[in-house]
N, CA, C and O atoms as a Tinker XYZ file with bonds, in Angstrom:
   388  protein
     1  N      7.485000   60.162000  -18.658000    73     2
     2  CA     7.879000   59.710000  -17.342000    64     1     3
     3  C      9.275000   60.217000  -17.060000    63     2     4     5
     4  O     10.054000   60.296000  -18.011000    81     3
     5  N      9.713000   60.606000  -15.714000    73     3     6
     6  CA    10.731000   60.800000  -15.563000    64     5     7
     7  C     11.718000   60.064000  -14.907000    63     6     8     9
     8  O     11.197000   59.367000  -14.037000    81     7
     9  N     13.285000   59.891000  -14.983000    73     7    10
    10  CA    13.978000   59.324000  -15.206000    64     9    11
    11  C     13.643000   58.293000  -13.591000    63    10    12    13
    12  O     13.666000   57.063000  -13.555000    81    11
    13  N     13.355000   59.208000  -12.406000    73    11    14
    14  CA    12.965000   58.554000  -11.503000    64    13    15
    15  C     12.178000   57.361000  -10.917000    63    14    16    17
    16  O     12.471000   56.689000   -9.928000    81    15
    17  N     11.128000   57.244000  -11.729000    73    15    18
    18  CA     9.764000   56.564000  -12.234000    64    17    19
    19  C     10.273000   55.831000  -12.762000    63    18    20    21
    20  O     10.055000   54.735000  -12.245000    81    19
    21  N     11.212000   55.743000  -13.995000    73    19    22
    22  CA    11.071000   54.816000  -15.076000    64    21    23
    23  C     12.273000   53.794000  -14.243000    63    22    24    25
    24  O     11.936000   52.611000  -14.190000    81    23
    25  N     13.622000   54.138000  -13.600000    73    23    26
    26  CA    14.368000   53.309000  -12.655000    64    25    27
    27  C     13.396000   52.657000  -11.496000    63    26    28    29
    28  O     13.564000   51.470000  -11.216000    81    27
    29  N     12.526000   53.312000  -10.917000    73    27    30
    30  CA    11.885000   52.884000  -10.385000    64    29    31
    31  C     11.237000   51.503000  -10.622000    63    30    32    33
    32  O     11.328000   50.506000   -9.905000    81    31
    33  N     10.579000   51.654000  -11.756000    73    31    34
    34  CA     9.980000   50.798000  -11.971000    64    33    35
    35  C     10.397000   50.046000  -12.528000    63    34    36    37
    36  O      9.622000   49.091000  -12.602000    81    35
    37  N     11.508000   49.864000  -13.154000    73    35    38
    38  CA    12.541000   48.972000  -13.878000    64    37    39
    39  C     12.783000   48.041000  -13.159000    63    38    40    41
    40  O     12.649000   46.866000  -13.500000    81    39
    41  N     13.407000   48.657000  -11.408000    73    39    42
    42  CA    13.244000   47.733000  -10.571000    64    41    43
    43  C     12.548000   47.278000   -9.787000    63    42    44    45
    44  O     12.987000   46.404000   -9.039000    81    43
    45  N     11.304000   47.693000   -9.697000    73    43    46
    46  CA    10.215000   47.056000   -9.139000    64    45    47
    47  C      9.923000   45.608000   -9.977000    63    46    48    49
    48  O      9.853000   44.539000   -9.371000    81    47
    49  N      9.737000   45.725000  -11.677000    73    47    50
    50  CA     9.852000   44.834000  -12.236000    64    49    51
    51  C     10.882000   43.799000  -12.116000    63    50    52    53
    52  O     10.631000   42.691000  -11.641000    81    51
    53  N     12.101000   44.166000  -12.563000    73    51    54
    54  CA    12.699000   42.971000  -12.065000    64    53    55
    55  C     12.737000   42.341000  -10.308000    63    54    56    57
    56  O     13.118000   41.231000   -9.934000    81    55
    57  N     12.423000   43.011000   -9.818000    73    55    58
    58  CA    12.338000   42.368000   -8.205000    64    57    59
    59  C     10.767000   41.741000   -8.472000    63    58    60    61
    60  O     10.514000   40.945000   -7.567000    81    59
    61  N     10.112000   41.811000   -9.035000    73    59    62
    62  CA     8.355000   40.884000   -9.395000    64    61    63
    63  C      8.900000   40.249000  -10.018000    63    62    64    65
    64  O      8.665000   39.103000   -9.635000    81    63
    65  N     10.254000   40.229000  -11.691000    73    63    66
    66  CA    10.123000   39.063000  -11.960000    64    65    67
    67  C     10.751000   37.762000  -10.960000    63    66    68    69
    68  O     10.240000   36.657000  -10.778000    81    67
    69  N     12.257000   38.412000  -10.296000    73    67    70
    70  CA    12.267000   37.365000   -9.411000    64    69    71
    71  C     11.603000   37.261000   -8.502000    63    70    72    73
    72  O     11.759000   36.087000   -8.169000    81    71
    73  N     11.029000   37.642000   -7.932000    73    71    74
    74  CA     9.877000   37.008000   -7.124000    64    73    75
    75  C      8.914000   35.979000   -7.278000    63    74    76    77
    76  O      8.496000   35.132000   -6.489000    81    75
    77  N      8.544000   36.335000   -8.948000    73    75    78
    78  CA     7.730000   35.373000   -9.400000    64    77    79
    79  C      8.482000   34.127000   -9.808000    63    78    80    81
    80  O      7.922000   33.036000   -9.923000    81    79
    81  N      9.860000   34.341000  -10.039000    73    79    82
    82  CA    10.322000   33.233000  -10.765000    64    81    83
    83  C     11.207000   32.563000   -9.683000    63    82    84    85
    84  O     11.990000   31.743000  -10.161000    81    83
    85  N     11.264000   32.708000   -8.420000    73    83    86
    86  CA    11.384000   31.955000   -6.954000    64    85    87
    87  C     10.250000   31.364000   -6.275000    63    86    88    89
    88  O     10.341000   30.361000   -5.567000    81    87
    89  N      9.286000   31.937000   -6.479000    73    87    90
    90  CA     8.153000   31.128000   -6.285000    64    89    91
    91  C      7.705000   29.977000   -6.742000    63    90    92    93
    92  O      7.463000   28.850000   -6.309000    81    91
    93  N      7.644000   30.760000   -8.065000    73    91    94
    94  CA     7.676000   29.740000   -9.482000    64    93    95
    95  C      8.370000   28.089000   -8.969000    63    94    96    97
    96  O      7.750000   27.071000   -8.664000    81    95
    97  N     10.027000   28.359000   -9.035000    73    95    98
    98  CA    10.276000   27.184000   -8.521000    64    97    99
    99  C     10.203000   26.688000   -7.521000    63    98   100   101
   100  O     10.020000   25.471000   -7.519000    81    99
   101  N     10.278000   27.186000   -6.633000    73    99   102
   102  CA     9.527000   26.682000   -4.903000    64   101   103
   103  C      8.799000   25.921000   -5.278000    63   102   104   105
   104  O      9.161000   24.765000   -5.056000    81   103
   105  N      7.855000   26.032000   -5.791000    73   103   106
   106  CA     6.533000   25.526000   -6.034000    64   105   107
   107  C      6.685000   24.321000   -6.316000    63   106   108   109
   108  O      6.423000   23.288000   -5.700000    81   107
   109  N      7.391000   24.651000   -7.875000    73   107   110
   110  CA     8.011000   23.258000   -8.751000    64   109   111
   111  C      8.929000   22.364000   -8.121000    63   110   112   113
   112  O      9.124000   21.280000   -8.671000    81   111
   113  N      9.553000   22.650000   -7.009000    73   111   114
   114  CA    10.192000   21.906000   -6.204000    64   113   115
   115  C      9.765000   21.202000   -5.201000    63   114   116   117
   116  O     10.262000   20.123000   -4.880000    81   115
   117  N      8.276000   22.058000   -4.302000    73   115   118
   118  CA     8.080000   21.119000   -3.478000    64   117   119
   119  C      7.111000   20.441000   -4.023000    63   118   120   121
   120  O      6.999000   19.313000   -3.542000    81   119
   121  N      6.041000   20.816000   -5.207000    73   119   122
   122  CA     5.669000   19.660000   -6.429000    64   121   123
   123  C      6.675000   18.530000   -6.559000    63   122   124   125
   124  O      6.345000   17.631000   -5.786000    81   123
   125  N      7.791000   18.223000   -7.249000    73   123   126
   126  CA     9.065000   17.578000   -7.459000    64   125   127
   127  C      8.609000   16.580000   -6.212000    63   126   128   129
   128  O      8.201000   15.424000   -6.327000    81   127
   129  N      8.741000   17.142000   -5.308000    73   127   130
   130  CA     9.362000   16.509000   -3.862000    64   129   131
   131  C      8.056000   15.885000   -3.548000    63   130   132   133
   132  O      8.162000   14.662000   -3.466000    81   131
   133  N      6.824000   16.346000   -3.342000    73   131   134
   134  CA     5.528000   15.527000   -3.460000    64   133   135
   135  C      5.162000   14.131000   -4.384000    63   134   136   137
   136  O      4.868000   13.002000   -3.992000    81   135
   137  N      5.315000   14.721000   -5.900000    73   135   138
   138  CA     5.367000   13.580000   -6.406000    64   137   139
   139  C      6.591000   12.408000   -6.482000    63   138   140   141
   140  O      6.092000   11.446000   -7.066000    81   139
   141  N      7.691000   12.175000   -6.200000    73   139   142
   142  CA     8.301000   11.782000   -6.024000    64   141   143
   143  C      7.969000   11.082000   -4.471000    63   142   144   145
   144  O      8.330000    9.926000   -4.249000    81   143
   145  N      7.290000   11.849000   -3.487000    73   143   146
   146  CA     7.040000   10.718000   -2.461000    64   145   147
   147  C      5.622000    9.920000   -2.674000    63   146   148   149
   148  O      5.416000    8.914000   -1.995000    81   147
   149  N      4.537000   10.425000   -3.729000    73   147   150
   150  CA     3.621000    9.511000   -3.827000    64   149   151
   151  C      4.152000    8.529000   -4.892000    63   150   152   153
   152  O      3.622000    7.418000   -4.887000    81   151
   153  N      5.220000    8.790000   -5.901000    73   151   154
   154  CA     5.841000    7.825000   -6.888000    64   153   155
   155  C      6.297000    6.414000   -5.549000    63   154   156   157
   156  O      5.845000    5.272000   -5.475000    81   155
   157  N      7.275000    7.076000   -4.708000    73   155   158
   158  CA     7.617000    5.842000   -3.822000    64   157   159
   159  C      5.738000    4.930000   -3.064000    63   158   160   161
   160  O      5.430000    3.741000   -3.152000    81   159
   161  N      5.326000    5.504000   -2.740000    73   159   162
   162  CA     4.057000    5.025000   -1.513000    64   161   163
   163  C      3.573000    4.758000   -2.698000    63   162   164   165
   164  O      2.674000    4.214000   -2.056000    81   163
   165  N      3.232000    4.576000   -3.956000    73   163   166
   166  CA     2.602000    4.119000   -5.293000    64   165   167
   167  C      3.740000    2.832000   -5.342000    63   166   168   169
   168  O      3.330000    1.717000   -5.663000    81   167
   169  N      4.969000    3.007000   -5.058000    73   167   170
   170  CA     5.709000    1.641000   -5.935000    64   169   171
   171  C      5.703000    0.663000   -4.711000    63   170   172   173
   172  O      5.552000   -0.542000   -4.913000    81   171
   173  N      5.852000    1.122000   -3.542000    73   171   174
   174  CA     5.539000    0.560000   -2.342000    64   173   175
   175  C      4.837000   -0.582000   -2.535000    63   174   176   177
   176  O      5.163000   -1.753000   -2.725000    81   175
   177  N      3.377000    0.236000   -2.413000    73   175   178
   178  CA     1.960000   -0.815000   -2.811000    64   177   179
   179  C      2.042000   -1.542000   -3.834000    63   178   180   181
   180  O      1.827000   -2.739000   -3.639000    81   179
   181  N      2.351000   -1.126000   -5.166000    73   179   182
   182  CA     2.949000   -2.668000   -5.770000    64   181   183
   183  C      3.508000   -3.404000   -5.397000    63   182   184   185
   184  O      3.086000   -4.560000   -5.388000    81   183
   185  N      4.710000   -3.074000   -4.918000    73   183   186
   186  CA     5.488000   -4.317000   -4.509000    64   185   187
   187  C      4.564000   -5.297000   -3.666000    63   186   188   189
   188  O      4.401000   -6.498000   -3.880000    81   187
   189  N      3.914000   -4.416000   -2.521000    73   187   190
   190  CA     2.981000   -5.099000   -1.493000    64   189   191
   191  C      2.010000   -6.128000   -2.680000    63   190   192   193
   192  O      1.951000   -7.356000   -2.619000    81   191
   193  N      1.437000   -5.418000   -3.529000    73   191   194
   194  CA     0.434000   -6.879000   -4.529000    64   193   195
   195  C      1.399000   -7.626000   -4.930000    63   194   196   197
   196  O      0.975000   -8.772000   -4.783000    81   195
   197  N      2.366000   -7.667000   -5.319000    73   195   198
   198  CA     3.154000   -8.221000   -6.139000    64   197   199
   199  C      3.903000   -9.133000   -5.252000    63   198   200   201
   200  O      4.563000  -10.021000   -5.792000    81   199
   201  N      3.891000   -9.021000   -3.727000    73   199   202
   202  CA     4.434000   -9.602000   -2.838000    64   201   203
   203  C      3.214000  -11.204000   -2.937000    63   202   204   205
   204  O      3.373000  -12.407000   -3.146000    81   203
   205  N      1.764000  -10.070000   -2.579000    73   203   206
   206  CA     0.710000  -10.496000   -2.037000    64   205   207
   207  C      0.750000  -11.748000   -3.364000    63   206   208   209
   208  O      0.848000  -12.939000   -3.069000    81   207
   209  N      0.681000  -11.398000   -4.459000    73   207   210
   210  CA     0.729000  -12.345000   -5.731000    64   209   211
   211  C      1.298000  -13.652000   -5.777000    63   210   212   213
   212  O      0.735000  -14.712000   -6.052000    81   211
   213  N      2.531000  -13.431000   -5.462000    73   211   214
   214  CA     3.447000  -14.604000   -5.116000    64   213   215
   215  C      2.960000  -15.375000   -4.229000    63   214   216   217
   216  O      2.749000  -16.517000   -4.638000    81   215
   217  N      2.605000  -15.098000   -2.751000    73   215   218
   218  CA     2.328000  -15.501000   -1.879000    64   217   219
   219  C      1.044000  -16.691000   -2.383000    63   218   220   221
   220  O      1.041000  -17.914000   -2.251000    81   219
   221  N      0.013000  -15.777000   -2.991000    73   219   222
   222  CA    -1.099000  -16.321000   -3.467000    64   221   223
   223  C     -0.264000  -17.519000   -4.141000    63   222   224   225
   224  O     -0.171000  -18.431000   -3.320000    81   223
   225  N      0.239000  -17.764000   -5.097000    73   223   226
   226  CA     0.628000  -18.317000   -5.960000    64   225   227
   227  C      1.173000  -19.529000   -5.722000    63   226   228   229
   228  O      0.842000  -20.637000   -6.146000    81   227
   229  N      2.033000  -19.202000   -5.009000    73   227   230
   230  CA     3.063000  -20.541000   -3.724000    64   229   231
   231  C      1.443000  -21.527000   -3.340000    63   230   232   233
   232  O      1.222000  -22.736000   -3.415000    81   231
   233  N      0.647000  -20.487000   -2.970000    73   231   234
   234  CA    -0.438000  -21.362000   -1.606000    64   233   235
   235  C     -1.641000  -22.068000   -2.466000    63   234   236   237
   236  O     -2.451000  -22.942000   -2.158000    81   235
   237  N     -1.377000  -21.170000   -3.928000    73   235   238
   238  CA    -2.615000  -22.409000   -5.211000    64   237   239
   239  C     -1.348000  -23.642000   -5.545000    63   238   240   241
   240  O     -1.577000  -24.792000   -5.919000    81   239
   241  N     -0.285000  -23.165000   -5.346000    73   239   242
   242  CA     0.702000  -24.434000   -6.099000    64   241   243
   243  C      0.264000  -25.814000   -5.579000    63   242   244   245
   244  O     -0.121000  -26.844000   -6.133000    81   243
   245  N      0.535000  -25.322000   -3.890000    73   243   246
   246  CA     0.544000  -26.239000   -2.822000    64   245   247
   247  C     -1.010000  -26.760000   -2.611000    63   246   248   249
   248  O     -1.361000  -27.920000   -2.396000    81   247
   249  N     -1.612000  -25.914000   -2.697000    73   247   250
   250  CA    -2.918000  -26.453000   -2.844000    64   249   251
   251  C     -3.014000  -27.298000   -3.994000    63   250   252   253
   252  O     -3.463000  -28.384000   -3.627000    81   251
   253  N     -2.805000  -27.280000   -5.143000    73   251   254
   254  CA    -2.871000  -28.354000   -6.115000    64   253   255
   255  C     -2.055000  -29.579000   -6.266000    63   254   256   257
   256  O     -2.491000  -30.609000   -6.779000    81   255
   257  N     -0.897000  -29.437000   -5.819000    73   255   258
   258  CA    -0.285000  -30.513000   -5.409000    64   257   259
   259  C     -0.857000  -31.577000   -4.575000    63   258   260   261
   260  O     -0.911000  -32.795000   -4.741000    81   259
   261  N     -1.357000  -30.643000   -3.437000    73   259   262
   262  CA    -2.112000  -31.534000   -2.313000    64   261   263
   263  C     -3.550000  -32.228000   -2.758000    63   262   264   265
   264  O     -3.962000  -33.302000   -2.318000    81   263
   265  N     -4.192000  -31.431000   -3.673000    73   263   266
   266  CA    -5.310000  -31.755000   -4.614000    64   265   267
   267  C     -5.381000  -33.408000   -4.837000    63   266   268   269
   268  O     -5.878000  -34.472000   -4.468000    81   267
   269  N     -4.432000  -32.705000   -5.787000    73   267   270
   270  CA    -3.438000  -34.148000   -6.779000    64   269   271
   271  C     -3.504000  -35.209000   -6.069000    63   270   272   273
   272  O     -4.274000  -36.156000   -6.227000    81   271
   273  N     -2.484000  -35.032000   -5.062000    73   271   274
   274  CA    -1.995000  -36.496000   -4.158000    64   273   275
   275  C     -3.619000  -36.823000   -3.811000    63   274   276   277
   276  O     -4.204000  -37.838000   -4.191000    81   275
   277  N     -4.137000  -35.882000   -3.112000    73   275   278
   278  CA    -5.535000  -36.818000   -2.667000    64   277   279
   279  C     -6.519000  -37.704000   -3.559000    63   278   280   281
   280  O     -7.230000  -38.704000   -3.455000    81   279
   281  N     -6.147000  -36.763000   -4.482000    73   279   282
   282  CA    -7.489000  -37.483000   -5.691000    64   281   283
   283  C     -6.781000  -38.667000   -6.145000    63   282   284   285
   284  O     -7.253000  -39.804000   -6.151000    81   283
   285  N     -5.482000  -38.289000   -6.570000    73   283   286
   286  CA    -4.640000  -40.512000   -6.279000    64   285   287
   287  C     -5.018000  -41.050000   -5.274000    63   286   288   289
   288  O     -5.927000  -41.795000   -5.639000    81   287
   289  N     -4.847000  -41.163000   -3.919000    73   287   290
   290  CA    -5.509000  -41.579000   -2.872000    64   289   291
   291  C     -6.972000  -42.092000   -2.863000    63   290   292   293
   292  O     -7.254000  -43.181000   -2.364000    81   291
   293  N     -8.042000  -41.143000   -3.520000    73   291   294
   294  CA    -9.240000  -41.233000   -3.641000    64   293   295
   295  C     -9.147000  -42.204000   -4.608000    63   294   296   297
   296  O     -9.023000  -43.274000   -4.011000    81   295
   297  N     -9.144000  -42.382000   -5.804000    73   295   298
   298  CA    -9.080000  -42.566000   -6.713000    64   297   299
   299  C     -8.527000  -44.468000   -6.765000    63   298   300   301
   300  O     -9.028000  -45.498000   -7.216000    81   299
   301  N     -7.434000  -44.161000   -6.132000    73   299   302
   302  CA    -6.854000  -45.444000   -5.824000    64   301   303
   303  C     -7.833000  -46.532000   -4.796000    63   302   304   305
   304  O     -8.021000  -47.738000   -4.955000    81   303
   305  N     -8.258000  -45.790000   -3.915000    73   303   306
   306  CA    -9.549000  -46.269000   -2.518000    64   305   307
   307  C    -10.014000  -46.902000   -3.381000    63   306   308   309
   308  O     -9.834000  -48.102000   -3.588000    81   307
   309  N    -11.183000  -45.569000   -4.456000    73   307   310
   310  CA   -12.166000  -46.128000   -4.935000    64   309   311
   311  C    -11.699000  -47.859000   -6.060000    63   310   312   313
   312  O    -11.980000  -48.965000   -5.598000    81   311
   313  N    -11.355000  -47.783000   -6.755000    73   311   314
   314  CA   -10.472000  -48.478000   -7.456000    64   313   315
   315  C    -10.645000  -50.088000   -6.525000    63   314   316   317
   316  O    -11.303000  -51.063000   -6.888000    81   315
   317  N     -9.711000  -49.922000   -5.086000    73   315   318
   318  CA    -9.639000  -50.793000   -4.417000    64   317   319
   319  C    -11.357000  -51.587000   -3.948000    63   318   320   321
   320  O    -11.740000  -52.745000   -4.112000    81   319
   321  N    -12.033000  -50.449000   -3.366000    73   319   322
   322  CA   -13.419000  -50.851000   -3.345000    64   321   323
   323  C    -14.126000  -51.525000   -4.167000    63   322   324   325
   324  O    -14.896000  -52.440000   -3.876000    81   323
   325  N    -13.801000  -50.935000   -5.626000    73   323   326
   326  CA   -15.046000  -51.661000   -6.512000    64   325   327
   327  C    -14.552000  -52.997000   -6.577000    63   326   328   329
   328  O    -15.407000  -53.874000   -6.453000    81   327
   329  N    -12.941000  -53.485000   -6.801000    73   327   330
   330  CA   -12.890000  -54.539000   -6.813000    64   329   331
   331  C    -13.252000  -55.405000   -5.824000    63   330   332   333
   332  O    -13.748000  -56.499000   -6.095000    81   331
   333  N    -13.056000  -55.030000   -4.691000    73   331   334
   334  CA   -13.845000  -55.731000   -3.397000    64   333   335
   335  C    -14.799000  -56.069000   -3.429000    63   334   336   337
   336  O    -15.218000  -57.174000   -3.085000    81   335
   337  N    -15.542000  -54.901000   -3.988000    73   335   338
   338  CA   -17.617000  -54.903000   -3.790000    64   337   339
   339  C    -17.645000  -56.109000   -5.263000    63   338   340   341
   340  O    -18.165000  -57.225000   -5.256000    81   339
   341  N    -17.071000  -55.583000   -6.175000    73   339   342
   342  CA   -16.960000  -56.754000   -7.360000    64   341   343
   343  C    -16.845000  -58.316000   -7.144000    63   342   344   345
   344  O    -17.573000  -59.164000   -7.661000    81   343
   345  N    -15.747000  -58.541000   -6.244000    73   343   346
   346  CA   -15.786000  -59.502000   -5.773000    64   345   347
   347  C    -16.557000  -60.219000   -4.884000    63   346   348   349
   348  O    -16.470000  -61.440000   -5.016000    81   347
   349  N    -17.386000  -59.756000   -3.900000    73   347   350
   350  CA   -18.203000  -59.993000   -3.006000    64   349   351
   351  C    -19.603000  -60.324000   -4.178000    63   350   352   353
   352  O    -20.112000  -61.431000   -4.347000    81   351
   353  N    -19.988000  -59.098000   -4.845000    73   351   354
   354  CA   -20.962000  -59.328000   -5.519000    64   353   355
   355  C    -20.942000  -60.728000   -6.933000    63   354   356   357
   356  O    -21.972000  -61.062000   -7.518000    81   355
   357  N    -19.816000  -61.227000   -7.168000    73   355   358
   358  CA   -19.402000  -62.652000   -7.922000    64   357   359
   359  C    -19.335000  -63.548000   -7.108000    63   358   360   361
   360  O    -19.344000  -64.600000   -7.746000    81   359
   361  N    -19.236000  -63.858000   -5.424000    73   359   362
   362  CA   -19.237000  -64.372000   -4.685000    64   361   363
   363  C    -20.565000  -64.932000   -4.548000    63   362   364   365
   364  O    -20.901000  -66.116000   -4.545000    81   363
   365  N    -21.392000  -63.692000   -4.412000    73   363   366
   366  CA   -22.800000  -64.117000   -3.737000    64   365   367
   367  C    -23.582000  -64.215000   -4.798000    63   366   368   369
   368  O    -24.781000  -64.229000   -4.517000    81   367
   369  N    -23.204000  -64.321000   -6.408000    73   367   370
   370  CA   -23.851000  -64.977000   -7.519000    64   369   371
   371  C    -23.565000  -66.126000   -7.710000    63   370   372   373
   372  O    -24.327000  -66.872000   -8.326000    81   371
   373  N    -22.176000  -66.600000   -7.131000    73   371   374
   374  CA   -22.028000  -68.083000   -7.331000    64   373   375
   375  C    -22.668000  -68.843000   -6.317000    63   374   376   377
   376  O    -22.879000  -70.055000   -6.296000    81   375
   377  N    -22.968000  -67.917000   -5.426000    73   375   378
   378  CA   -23.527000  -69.315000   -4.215000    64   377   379
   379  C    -25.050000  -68.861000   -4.484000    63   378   380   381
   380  O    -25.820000  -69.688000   -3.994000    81   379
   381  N    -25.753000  -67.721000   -5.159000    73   379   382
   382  CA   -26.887000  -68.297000   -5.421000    64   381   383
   383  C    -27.214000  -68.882000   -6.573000    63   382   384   385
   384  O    -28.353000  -69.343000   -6.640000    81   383
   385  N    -26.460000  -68.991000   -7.565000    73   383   386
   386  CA   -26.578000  -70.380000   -8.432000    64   385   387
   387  C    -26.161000  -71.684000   -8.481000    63   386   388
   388  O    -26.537000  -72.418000   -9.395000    81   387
């Protein structure tokens, strides 16, 4: 080859390797820059369950609390009733004996 050719192509090569190796990172950069915005819209939506979680959580608390109090309430009624019905029903055994 002569000396022409071989400069030639010396720099044809290095102008392909940078070419390739600007691309190269382009690439890797707007990769970079992609994943990094589905990393955020990924941590996003956690937070959103993790919001949603809590929320849930507060509204079983309160729901069981409220549970609670009622079934004392219930509980207490019933309680009150049987002794009533208890009493009524010792009532109306003494007057039929």
């Amino acid at each position: 080859m002569d000396k022409e050719l071989r400069e030639y192509l010396e720099g044809f090569k290095e102008e392909l390797k940078r070419y390739i190796t600007d691309s190269f990172n382009a690439k890797a950069e707007e990769l970079s820059r992609q994943v990094g915005i589905i990393s955020e819209e990924f941590q996003r939506r956690i937070d959103l369950v993790v919001e949603g979680h809590e929320v849930l959580d507060r509204k079983i608390d309160e729901l069981k609390e409220e549970m609670t109090f009622e079934l004392k309430e219930i509980k207490s009624l019933t309680k009150t009733l049987f002794k009533d019905l208890d009493h009524r029903v010792k009532v109306l055994e003494r007057i039929k004996h």
